[in-house]
PDB file of N, CA, C and O in Angstrom:
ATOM      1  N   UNK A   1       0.840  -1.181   0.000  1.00  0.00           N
ATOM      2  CA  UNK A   1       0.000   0.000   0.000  1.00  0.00           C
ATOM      3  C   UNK A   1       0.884   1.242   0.000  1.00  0.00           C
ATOM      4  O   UNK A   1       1.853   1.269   0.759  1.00  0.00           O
ATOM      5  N   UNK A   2       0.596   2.338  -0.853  1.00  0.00           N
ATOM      6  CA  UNK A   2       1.193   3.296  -1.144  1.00  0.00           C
ATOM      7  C   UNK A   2       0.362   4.615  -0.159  1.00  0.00           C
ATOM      8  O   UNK A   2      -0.786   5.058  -0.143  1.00  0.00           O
ATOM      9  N   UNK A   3       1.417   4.873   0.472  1.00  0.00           N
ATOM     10  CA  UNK A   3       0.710   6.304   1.395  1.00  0.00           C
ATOM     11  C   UNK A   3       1.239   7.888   0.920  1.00  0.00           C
ATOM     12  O   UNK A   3       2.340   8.436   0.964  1.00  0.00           O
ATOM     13  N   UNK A   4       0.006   8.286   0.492  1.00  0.00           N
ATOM     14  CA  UNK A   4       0.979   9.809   0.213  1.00  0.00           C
ATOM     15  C   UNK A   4       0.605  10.697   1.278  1.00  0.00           C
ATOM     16  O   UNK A   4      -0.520  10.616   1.770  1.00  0.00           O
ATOM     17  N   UNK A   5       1.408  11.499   1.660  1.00  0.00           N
ATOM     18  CA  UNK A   5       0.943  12.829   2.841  1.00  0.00           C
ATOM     19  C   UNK A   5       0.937  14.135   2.621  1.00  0.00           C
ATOM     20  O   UNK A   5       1.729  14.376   1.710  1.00  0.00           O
ATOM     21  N   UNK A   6       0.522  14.909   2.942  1.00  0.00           N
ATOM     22  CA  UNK A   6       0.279  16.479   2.200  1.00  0.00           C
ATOM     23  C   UNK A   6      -0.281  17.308   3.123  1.00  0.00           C
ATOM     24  O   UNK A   6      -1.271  16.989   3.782  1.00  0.00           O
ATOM     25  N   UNK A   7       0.577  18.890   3.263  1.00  0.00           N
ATOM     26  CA  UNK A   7      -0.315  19.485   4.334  1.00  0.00           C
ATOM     27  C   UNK A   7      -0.797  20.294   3.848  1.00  0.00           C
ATOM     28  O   UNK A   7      -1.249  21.206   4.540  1.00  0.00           O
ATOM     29  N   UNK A   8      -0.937  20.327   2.202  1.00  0.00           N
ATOM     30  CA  UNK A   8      -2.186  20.927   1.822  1.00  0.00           C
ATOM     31  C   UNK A   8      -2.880  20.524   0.664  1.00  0.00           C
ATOM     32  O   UNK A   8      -1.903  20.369  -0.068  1.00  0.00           O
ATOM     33  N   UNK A   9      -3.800  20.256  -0.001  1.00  0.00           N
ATOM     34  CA  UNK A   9      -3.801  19.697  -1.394  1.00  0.00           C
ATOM     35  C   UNK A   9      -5.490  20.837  -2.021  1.00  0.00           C
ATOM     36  O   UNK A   9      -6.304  21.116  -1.140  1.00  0.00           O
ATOM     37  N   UNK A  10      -5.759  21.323  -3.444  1.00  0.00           N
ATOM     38  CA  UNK A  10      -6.513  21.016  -3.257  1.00  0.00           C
ATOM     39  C   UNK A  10      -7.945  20.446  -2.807  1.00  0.00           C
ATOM     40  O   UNK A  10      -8.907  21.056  -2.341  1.00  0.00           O
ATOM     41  N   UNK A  11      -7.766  18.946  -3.123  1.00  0.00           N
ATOM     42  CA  UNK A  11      -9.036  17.669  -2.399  1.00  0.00           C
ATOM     43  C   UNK A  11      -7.891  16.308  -3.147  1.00  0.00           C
ATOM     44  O   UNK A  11      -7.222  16.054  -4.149  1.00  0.00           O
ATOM     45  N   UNK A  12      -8.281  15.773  -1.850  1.00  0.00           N
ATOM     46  CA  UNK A  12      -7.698  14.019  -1.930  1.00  0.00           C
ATOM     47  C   UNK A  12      -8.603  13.424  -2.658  1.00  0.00           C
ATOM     48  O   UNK A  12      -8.166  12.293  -2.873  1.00  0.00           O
ATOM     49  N   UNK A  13      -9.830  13.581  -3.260  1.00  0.00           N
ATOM     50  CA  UNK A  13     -10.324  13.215  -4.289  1.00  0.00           C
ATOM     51  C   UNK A  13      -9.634  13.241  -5.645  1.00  0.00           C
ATOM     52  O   UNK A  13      -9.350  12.319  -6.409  1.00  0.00           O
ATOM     53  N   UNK A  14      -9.436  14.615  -5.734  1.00  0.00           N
ATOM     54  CA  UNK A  14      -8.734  14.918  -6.890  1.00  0.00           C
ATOM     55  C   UNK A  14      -7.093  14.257  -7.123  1.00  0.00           C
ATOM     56  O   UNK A  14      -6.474  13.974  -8.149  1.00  0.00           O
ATOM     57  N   UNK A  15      -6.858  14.198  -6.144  1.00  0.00           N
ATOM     58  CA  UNK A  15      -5.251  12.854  -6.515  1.00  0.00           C
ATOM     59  C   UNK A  15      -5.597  11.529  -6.202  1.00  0.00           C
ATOM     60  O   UNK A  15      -4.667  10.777  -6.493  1.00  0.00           O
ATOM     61  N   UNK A  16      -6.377  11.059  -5.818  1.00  0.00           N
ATOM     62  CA  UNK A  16      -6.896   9.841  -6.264  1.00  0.00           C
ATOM     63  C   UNK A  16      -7.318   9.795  -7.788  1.00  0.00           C
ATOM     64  O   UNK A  16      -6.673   9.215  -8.661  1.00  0.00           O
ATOM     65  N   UNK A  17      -8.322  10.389  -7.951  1.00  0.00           N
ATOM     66  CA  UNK A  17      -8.811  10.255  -9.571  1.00  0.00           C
ATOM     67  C   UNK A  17      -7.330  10.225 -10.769  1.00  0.00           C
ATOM     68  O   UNK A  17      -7.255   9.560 -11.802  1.00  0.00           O
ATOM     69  N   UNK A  18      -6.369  11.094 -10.241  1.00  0.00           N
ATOM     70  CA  UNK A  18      -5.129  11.505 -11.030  1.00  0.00           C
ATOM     71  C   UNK A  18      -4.691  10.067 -10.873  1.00  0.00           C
ATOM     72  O   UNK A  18      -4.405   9.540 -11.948  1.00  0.00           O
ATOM     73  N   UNK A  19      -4.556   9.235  -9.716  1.00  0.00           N
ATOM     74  CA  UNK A  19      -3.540   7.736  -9.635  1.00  0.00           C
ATOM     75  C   UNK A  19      -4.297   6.914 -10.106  1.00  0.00           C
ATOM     76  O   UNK A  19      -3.637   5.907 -10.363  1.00  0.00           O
ATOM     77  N   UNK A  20      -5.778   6.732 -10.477  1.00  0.00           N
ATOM     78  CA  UNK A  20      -6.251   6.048 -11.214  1.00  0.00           C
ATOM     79  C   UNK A  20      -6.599   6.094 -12.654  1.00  0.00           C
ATOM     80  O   UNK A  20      -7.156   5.237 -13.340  1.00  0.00           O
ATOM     81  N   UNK A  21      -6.144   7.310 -12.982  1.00  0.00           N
ATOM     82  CA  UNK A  21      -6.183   7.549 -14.514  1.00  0.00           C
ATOM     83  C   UNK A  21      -4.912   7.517 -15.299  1.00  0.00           C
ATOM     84  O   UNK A  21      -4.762   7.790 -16.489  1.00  0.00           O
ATOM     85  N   UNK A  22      -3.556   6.932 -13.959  1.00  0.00           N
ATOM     86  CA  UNK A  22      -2.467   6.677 -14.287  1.00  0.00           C
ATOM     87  C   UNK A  22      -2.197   5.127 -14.353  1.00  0.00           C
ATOM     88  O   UNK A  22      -1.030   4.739 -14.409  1.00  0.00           O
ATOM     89  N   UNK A  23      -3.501   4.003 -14.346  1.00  0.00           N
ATOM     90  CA  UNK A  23      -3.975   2.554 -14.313  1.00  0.00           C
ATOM     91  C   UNK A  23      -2.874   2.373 -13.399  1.00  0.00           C
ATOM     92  O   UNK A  23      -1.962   1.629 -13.761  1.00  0.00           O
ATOM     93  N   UNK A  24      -2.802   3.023 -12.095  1.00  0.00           N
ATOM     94  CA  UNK A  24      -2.121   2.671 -10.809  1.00  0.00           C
ATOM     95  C   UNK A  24      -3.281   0.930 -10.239  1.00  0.00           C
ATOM     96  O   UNK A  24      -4.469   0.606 -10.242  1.00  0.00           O
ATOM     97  N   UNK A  25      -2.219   0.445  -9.925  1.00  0.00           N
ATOM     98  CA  UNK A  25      -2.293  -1.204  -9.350  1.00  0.00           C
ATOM     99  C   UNK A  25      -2.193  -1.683  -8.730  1.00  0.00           C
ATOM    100  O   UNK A  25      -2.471  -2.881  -8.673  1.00  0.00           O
ATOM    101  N   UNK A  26      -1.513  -0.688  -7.513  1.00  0.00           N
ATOM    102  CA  UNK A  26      -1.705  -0.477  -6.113  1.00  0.00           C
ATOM    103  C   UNK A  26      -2.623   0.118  -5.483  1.00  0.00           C
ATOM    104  O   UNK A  26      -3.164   1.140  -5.905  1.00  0.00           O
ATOM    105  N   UNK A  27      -3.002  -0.639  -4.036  1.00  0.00           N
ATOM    106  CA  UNK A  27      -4.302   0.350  -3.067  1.00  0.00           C
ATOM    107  C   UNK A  27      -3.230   1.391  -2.718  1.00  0.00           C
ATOM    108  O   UNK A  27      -2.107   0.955  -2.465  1.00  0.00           O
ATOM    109  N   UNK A  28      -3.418   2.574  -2.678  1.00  0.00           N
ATOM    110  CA  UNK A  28      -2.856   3.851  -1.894  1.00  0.00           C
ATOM    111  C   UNK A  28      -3.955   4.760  -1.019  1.00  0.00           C
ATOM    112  O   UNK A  28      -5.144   4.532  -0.797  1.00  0.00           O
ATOM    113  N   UNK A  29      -3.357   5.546  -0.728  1.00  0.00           N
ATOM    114  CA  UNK A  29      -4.234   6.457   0.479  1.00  0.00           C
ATOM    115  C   UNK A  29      -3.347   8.015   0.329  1.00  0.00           C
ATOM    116  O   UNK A  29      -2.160   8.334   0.401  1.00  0.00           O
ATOM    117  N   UNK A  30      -4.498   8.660   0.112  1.00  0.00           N
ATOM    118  CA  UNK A  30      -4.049  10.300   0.163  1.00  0.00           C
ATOM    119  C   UNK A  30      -4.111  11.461   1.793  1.00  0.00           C
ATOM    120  O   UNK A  30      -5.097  12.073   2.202  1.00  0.00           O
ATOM    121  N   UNK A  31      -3.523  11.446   2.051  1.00  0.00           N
ATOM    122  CA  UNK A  31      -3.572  12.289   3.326  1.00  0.00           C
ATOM    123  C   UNK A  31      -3.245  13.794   3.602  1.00  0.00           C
ATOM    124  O   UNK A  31      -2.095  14.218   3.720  1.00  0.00           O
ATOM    125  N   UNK A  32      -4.251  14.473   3.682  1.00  0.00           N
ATOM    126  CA  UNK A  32      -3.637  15.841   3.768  1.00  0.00           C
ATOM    127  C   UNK A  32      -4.220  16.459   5.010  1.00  0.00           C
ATOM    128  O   UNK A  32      -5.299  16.029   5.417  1.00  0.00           O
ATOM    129  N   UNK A  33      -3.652  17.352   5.599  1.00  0.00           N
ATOM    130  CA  UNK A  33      -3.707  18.210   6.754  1.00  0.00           C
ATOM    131  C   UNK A  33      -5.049  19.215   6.349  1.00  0.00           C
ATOM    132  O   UNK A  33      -5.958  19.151   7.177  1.00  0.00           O
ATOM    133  N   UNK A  34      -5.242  19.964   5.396  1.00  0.00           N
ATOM    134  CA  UNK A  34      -5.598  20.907   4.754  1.00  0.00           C
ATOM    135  C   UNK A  34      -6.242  20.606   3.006  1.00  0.00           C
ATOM    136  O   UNK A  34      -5.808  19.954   2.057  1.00  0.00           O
ATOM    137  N   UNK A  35      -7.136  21.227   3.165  1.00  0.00           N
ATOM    138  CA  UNK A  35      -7.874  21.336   1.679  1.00  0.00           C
ATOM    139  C   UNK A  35      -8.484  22.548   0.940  1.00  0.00           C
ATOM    140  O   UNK A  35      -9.446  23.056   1.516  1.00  0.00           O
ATOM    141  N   UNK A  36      -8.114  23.084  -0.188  1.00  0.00           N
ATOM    142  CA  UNK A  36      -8.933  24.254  -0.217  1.00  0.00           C
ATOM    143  C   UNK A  36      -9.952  24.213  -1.235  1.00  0.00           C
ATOM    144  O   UNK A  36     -10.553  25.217  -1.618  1.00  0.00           O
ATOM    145  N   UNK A  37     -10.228  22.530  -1.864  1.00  0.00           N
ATOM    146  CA  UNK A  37     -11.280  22.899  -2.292  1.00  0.00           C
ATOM    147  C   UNK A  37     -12.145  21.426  -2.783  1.00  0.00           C
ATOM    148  O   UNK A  37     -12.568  21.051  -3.877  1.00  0.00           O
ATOM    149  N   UNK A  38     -12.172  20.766  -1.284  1.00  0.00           N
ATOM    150  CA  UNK A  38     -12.420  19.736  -0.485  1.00  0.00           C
ATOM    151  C   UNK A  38     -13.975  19.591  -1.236  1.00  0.00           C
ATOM    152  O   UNK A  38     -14.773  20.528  -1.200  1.00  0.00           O
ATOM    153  N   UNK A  39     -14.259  18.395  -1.859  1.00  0.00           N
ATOM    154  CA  UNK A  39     -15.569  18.134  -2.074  1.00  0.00           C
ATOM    155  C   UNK A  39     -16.277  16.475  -1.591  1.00  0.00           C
ATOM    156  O   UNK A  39     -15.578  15.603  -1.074  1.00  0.00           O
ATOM    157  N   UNK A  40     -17.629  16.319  -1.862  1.00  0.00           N
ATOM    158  CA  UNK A  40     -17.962  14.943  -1.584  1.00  0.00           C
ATOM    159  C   UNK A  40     -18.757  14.586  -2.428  1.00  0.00           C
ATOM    160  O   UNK A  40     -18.490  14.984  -3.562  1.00  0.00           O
ATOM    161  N   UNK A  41     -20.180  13.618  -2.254  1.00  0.00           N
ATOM    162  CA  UNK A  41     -21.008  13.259  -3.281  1.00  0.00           C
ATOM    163  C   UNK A  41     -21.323  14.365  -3.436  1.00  0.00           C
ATOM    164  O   UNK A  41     -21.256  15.282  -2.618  1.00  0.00           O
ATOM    165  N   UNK A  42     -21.884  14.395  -5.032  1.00  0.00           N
ATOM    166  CA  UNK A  42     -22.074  15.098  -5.714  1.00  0.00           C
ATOM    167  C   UNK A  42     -21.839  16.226  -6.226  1.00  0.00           C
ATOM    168  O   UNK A  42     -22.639  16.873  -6.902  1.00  0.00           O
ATOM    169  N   UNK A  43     -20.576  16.581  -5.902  1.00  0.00           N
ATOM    170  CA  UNK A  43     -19.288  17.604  -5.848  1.00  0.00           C
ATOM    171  C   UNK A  43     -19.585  18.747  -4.865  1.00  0.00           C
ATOM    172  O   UNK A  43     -18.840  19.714  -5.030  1.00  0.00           O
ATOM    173  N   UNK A  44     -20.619  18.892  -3.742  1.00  0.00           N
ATOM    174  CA  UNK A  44     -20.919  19.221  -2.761  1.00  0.00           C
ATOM    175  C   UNK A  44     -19.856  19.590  -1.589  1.00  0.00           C
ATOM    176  O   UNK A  44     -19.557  18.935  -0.591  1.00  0.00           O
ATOM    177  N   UNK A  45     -19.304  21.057  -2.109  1.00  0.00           N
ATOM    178  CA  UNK A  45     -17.944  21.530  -1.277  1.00  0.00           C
ATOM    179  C   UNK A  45     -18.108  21.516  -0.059  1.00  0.00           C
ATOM    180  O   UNK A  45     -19.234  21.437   0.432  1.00  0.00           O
ATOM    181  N   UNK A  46     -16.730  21.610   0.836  1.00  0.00           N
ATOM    182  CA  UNK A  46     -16.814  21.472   2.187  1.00  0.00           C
ATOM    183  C   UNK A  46     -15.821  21.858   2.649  1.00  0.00           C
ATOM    184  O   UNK A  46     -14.815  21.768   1.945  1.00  0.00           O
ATOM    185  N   UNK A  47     -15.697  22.479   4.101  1.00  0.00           N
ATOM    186  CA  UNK A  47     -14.867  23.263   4.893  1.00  0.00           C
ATOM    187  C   UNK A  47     -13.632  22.594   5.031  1.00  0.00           C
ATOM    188  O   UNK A  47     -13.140  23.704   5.231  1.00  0.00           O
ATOM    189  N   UNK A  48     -12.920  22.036   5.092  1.00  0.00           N
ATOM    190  CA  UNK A  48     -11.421  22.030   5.358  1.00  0.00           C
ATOM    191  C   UNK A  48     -10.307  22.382   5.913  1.00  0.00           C
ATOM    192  O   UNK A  48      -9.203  22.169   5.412  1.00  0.00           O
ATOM    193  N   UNK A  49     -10.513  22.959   7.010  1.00  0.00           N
ATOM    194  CA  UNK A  49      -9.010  23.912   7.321  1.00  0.00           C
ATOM    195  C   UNK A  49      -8.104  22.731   8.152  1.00  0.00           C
ATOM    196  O   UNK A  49      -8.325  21.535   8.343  1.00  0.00           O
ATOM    197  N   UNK A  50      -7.023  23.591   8.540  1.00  0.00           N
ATOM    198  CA  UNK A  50      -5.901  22.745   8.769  1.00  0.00           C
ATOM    199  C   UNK A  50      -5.480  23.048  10.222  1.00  0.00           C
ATOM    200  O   UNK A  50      -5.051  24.119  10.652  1.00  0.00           O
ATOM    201  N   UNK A  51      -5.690  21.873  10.908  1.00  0.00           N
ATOM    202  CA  UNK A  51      -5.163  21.500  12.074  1.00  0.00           C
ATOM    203  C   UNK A  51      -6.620  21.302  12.691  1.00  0.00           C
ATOM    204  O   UNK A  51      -6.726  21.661  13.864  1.00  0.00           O
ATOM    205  N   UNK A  52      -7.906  20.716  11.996  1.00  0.00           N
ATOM    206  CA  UNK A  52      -9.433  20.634  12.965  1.00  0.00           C
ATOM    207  C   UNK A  52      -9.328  18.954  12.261  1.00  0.00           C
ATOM    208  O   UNK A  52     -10.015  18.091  12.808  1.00  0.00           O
ATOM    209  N   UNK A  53      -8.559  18.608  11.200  1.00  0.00           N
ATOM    210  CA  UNK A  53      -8.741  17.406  11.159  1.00  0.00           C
ATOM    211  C   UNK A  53      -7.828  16.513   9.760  1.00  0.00           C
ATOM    212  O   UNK A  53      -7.040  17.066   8.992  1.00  0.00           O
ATOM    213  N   UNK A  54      -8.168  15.216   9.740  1.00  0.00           N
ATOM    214  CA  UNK A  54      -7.232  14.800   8.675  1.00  0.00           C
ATOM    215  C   UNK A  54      -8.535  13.976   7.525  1.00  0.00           C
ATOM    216  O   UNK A  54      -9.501  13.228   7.671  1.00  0.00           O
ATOM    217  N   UNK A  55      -7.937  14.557   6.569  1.00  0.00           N
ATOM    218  CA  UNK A  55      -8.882  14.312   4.854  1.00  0.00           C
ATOM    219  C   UNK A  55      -8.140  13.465   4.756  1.00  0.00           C
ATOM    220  O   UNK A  55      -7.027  13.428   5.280  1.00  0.00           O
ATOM    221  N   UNK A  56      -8.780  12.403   3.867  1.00  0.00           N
ATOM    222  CA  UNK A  56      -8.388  10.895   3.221  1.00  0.00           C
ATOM    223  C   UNK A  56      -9.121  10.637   2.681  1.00  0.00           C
ATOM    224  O   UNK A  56     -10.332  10.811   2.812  1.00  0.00           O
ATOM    225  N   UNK A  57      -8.211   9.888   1.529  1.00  0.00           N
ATOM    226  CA  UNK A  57      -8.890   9.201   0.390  1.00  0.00           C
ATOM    227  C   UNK A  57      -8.410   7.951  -0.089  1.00  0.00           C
ATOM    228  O   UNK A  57      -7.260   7.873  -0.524  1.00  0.00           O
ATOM    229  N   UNK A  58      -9.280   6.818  -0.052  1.00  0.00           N
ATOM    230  CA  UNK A  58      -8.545   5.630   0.092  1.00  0.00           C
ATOM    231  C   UNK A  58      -8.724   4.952  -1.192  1.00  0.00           C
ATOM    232  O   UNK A  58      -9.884   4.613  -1.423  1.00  0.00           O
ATOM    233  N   UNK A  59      -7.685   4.624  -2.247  1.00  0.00           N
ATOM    234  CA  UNK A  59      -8.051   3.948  -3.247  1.00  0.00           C
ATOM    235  C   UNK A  59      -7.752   2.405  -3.633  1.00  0.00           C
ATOM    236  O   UNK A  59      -6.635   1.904  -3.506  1.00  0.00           O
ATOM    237  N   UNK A  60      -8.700   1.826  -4.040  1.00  0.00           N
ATOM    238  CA  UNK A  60      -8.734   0.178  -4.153  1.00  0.00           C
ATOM    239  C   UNK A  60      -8.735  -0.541  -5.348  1.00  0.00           C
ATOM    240  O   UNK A  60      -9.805  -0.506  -5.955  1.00  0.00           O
ATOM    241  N   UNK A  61      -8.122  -0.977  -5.691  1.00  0.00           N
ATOM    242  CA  UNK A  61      -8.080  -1.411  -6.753  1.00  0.00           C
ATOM    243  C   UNK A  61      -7.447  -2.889  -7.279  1.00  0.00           C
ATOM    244  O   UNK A  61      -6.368  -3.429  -7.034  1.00  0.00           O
ATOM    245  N   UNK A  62      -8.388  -3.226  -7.961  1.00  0.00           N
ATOM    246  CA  UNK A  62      -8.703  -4.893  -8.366  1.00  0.00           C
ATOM    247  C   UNK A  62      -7.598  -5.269  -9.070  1.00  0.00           C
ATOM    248  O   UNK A  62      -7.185  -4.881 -10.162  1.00  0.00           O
ATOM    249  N   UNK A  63      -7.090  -6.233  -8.152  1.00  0.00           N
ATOM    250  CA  UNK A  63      -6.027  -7.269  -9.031  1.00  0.00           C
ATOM    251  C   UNK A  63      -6.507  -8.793  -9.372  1.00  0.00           C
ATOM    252  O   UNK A  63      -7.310  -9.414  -8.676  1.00  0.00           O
ATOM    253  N   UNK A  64      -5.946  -9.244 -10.441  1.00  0.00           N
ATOM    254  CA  UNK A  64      -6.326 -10.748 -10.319  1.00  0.00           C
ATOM    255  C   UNK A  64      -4.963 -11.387 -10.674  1.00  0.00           C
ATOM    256  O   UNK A  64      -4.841 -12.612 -10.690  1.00  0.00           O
TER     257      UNK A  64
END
């Protein structure tokens, strides 16, 4: 498992989508301190600041 860390990004959505459009083949996990433009379902933005909590994004992906 691949861990990335970041004390600010964007959204850990958005570098997930980037490692899977790179047909990454490993599960990884995005971690950032800070977000400035942090979304969820339905691209439904959300507060983010840095040091109230930790954003993650966990990606899975099928091997056979």
């Amino acid at each position: 498992m691949q861990i990335y860390k970041y004390r600010k990004v964007t959204s850990t959505q958005d570098l997930a989508k980037k490692y899977l459009a790179n047909k990454a083949q490993e599960i990884a996990a995005f971690i950032a301190q800070e977000q400035t433009a942090g979304y969820g379902k339905r691209g439904r933005s959300f507060y983010s600041p840095a040091k109230t909590g930790i954003y993650l994004r966990v990606v899975l992906v099928k091997s056979f």
